[in-house]
Backbone as numpy.savetxt, mean C-alpha at the origin, in Angstrom:
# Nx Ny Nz CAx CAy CAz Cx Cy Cz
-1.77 -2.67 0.27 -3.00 -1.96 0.51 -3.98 -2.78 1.32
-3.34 -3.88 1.12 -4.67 -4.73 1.70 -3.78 -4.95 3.35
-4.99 -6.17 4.10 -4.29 -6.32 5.44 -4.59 -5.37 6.84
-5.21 -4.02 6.25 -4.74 -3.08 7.34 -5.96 -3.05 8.14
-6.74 -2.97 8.65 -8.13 -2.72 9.63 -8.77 -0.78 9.47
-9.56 -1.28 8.62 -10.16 0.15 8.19 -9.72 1.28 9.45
-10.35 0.55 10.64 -10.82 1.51 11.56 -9.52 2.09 12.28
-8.30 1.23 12.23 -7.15 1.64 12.90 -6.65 1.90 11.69
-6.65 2.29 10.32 -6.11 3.30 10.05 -6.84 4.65 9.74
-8.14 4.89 10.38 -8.54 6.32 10.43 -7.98 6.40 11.43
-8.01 6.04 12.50 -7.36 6.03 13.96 -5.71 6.62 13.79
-5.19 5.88 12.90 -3.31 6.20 12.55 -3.74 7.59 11.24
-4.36 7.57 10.69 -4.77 8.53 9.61 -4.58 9.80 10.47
-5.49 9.99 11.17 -5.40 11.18 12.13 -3.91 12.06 12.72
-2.87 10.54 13.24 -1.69 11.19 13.45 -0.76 11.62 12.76
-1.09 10.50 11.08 -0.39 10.19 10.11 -0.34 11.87 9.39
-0.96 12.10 9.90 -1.60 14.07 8.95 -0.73 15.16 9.56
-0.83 14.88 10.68 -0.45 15.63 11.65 1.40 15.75 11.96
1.97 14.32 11.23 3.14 14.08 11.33 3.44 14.70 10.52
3.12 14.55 8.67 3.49 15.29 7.70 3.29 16.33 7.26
2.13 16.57 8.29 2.01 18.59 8.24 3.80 19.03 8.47
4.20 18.26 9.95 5.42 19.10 10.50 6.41 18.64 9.58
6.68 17.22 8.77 7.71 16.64 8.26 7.64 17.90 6.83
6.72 17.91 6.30 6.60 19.21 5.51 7.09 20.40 5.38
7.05 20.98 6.81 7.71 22.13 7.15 8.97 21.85 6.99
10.12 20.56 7.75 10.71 20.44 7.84 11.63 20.32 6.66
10.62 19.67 5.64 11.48 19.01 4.22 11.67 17.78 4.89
11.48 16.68 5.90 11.89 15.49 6.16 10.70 14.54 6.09
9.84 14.72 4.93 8.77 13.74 4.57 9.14 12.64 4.18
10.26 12.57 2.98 10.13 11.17 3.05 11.21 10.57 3.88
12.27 11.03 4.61 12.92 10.49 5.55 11.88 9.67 6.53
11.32 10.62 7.29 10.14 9.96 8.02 9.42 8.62 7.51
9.27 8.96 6.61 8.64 7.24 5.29 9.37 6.46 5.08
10.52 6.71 5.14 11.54 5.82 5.39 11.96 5.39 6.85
12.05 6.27 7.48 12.10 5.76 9.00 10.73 4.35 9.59
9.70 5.04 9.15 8.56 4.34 9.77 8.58 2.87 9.10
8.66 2.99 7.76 8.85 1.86 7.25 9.76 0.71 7.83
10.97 0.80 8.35 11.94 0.66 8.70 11.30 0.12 10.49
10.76 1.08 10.52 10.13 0.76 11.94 9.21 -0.40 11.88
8.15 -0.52 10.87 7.20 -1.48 10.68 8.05 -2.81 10.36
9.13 -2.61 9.71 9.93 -3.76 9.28 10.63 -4.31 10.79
10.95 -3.79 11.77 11.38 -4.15 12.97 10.30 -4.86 14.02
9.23 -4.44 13.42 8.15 -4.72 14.21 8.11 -6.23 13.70
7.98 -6.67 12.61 7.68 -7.95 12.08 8.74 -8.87 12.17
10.34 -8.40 12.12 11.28 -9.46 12.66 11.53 -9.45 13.97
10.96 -8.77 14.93 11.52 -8.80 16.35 10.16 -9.09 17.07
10.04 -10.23 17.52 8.49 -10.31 18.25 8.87 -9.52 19.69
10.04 -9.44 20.26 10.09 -8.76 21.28 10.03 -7.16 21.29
10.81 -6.84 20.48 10.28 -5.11 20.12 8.93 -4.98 20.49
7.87 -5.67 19.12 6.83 -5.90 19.03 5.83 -5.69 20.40
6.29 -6.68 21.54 5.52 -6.79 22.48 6.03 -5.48 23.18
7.20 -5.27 23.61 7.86 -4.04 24.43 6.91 -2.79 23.60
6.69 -2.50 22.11 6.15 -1.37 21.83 4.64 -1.77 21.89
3.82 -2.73 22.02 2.50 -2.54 21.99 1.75 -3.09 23.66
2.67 -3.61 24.46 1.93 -4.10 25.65 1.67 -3.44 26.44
0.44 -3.33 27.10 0.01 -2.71 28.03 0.59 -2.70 30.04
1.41 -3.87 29.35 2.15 -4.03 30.96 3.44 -3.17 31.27
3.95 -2.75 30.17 5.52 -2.05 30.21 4.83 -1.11 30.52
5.55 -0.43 31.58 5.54 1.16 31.97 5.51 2.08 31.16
4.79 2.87 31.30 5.09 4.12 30.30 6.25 4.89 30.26
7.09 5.09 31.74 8.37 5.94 31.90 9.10 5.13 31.39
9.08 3.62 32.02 10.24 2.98 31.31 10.67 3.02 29.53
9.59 2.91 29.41 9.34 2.58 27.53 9.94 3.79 27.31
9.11 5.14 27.67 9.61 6.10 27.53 11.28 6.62 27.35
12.51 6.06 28.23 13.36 5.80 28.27 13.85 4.90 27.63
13.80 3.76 27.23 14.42 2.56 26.19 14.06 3.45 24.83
12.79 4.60 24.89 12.33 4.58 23.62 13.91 5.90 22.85
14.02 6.53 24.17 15.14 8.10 23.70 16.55 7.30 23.73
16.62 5.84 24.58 18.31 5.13 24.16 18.12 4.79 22.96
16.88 4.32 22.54 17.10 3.48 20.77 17.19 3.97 20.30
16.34 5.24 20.07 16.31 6.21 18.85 17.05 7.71 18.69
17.09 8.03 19.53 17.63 9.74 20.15 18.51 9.69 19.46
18.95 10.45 18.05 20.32 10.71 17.47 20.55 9.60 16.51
19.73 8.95 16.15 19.60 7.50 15.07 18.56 7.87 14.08
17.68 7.98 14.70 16.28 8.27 13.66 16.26 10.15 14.65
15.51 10.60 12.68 14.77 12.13 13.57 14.30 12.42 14.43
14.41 13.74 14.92 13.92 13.95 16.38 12.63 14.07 16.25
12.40 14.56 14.68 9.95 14.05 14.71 9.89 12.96 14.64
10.54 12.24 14.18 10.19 10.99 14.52 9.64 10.50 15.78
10.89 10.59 16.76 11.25 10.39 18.06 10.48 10.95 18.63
9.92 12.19 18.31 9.15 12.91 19.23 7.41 12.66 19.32
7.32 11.98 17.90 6.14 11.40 17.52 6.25 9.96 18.59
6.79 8.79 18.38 6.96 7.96 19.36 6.47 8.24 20.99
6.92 9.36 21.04 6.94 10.07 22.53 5.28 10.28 22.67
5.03 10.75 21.69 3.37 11.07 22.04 2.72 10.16 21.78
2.94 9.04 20.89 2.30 8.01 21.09 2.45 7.29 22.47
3.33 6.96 23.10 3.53 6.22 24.38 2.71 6.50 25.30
2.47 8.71 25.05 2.13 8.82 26.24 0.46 8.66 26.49
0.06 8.89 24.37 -1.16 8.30 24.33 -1.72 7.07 25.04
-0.61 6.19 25.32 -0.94 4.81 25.11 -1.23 4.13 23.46
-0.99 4.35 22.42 -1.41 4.15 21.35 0.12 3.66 20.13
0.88 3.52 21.36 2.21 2.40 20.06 1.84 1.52 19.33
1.03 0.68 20.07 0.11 -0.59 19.41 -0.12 0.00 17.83
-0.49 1.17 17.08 -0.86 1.52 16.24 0.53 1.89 15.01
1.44 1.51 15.33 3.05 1.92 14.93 2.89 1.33 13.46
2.31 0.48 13.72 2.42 -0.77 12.05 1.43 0.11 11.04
0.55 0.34 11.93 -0.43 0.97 10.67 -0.23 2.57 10.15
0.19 2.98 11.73 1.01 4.17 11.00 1.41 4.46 9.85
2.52 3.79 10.18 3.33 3.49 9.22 2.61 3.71 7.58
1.85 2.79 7.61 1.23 2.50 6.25 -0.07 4.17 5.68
-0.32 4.44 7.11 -1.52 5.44 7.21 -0.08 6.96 6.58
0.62 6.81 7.15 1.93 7.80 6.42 2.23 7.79 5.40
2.03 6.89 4.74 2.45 6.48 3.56 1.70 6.77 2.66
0.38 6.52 2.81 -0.89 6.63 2.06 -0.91 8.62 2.01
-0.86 9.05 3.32 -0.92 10.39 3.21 -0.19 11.01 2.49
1.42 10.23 2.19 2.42 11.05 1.77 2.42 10.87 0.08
2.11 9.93 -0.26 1.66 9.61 -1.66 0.31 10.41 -2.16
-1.05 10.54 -1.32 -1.58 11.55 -1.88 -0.84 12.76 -2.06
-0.36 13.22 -0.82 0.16 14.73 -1.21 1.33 14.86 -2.46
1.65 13.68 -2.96 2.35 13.83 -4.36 1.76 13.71 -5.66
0.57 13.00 -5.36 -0.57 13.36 -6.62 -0.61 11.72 -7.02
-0.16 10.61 -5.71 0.30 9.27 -6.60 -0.61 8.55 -6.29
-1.30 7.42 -6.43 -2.69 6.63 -6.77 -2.05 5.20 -6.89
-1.84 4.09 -5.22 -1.74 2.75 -5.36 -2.81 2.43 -6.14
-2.14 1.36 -7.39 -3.55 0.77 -8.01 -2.87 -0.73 -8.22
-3.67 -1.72 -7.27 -3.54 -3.31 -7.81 -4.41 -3.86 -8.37
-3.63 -4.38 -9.37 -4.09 -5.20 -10.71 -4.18 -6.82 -10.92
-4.90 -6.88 -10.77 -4.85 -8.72 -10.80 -5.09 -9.42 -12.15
-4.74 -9.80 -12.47 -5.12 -10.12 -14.39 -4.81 -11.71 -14.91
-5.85 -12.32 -15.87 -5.48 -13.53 -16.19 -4.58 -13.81 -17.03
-3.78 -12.64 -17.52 -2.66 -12.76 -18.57 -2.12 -11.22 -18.41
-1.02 -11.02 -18.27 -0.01 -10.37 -18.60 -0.75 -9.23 -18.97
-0.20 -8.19 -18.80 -1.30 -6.83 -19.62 -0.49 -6.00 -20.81
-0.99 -6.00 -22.12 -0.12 -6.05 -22.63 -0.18 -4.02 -22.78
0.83 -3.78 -23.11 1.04 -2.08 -23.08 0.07 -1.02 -23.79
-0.67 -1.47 -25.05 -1.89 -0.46 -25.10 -3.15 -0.41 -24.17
-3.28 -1.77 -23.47 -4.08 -1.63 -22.24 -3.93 -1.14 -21.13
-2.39 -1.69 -20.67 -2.15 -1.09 -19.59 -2.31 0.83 -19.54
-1.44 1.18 -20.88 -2.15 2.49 -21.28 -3.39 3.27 -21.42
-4.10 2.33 -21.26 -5.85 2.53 -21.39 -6.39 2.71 -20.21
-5.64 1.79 -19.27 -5.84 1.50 -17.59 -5.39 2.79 -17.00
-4.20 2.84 -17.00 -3.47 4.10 -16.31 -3.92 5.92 -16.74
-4.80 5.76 -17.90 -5.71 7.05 -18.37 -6.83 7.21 -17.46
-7.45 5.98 -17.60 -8.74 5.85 -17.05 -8.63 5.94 -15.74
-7.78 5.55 -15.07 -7.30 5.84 -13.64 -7.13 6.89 -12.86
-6.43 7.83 -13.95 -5.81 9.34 -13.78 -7.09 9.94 -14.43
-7.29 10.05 -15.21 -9.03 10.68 -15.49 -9.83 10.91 -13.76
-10.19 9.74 -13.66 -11.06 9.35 -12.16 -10.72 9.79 -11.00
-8.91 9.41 -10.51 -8.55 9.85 -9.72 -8.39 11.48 -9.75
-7.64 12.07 -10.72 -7.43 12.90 -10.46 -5.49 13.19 -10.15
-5.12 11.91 -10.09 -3.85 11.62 -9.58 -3.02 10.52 -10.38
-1.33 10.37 -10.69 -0.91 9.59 -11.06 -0.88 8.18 -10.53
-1.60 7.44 -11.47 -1.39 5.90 -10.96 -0.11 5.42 -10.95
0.28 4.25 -9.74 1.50 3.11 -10.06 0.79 1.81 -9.87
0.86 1.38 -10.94 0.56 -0.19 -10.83 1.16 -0.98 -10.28
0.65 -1.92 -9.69 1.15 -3.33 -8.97 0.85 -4.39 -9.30
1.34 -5.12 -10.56 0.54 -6.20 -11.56 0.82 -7.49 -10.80
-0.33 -8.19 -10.41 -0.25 -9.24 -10.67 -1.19 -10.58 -11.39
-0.15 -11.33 -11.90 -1.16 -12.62 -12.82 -1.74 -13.51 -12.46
-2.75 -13.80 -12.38 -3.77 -15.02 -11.77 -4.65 -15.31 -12.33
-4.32 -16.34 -12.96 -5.33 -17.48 -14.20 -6.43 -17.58 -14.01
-6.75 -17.66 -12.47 -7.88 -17.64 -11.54 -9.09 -16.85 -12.06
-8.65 -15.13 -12.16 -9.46 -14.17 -12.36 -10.36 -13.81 -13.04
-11.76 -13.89 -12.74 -12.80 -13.72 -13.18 -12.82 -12.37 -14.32
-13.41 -12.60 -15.31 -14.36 -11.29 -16.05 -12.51 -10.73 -16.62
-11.35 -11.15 -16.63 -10.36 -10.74 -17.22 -9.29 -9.72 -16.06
-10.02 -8.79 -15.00 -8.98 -7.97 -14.28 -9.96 -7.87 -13.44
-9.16 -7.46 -11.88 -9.18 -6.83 -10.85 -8.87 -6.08 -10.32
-9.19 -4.73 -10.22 -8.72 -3.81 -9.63 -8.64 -3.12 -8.04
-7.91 -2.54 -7.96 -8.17 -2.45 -6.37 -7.47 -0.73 -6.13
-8.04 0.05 -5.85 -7.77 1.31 -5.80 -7.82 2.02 -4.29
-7.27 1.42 -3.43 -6.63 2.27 -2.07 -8.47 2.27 -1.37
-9.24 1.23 -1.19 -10.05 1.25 -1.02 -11.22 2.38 -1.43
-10.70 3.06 -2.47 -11.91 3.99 -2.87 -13.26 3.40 -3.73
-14.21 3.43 -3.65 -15.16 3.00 -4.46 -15.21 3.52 -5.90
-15.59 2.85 -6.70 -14.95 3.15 -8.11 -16.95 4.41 -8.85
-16.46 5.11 -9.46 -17.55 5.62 -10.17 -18.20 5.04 -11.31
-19.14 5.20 -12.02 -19.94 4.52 -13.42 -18.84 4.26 -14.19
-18.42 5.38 -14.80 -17.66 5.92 -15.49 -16.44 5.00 -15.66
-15.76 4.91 -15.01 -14.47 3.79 -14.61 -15.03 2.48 -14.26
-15.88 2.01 -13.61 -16.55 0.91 -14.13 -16.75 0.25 -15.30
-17.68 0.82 -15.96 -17.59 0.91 -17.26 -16.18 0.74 -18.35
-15.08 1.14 -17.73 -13.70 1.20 -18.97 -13.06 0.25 -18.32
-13.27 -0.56 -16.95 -12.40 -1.28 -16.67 -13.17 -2.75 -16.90
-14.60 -2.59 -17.00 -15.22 -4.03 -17.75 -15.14 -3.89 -19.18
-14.64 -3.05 -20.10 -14.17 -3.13 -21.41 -13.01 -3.66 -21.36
-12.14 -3.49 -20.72 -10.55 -3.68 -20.67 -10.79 -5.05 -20.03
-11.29 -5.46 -18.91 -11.58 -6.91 -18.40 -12.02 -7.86 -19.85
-12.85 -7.50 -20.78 -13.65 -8.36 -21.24 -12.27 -8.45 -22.44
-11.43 -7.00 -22.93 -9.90 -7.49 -23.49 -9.33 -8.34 -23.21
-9.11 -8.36 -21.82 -8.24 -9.09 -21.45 -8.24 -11.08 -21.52
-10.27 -10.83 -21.04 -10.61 -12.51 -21.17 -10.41 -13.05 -22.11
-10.69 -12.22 -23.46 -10.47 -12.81 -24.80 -9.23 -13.19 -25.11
-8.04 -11.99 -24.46 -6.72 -12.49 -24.77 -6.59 -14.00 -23.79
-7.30 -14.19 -22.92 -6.93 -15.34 -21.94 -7.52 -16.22 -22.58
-8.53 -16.41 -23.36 -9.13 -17.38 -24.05 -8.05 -17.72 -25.37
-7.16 -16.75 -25.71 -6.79 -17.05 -27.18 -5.39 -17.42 -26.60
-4.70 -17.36 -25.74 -3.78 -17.72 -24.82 -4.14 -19.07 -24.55
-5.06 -19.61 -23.81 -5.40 -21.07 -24.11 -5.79 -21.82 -25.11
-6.18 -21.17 -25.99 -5.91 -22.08 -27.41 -5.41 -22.42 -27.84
-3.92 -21.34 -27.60 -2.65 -21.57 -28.00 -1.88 -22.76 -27.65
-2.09 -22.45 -26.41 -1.26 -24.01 -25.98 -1.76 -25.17 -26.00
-3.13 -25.30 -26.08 -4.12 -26.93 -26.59 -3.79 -26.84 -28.05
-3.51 -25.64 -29.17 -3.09 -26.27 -30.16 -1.58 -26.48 -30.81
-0.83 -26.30 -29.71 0.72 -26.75 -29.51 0.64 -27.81 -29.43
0.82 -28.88 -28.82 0.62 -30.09 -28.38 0.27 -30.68 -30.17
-1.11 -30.49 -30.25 -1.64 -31.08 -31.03 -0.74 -30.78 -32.69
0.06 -29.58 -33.08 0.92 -29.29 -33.96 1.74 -30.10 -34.02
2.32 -30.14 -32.99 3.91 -31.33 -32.58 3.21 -32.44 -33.10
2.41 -32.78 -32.32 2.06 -34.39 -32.60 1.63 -34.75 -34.53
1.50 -33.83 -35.14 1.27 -34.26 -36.59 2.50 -34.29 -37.00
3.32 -33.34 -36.93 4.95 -33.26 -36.95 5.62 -34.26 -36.35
């Protein structure tokens, strides 16, 4: 969720809508999510792809052509045909975020809610249960969590919800559940300063 540049993905948001209107019709939504993905993943091991799909010096006909040998009959023809209008946009450069801007679209339209979790201990299952209510309450939509642990973390948890701004309401239940969690992180370190000290009378 994180990483992406607000403004280029309203920019990819726009096409990203427009793709899964037709992938919709088609029934090839999540093929497409899988394709693009796949695409973004090519983008990051091939610095030459990379430059061939975002530089402003390659021709447009040419690209245009390398673009119907790579793909034509490999990946879907919306796919392919999406590619096509990007080129002629000038706007490939935007392929990576696409990608992600597709993704985001295609997960709302299933009712699903990225939610990352950052936590100073482990979350244990009546919270996480508490979390994933309070989530779906607010949103409106099923959460999937993305836990991760970091000792680091202030006030007990961090949440991070697809950049939406959070309401009172959920504020409120996720600094109850934070202030759970610190206590469990406090009683978690007690634990192990009074390990040590057990052994050693033993």
């Amino acid at each position: 969720m994180a990483g992406f540049d607000e403004r280029q993905l309203a920019l990819a948001g726009v096409y990203a809508r427009s793709l899964l209107a037709l992938a919709e019709e088609r029934g090839e939504s999540e093929r497409v999510a899988e394709e693009l993905a796949e695409l973004a993943r090519l983008l990051d091991r091939d610095p030459e792809f990379a430059e061939f799909a975002g530089s402003p010096l390659v021709d447009d006909e040419r690209r245009r052509d390398s673009l119907e040998k790579l793909f034509r009959g490999k990946a879907s023809d919306l796919l392919v045909d999406a590619l096509q209008v990007l080129n002629r946009k000038g706007r490939l450069m935007v392929l990576r975020t696409l990608a992600e801007a597709y993704r985001r679209e295609l997960r709302a339209a299933r009712g699903l809610v990225d939610v990352k979790v950052r936590t100073a201990v482990p979350i244990p299952p009546p919270l996480r249960a508490r979390l994933v209510e309070a989530v779906r309450r607010w949103s409106g939509g099923t959460p999937e969590l993305q836990e991760v642990v970091d000792p680091k973390v202030l006030g007990g948890i961090v949440v991070e919800l697809e950049g939406r701004k959070l309401d009172a309401s959920l504020a409120a239940r996720l600094r109850e559940l934070g202030a759970a969690l610190a206590r469990r992180a406090s009683e978690e370190i007690l634990k192990r300063r009074s390990a040590p000290e057990a052994q050693a009378e033993t």
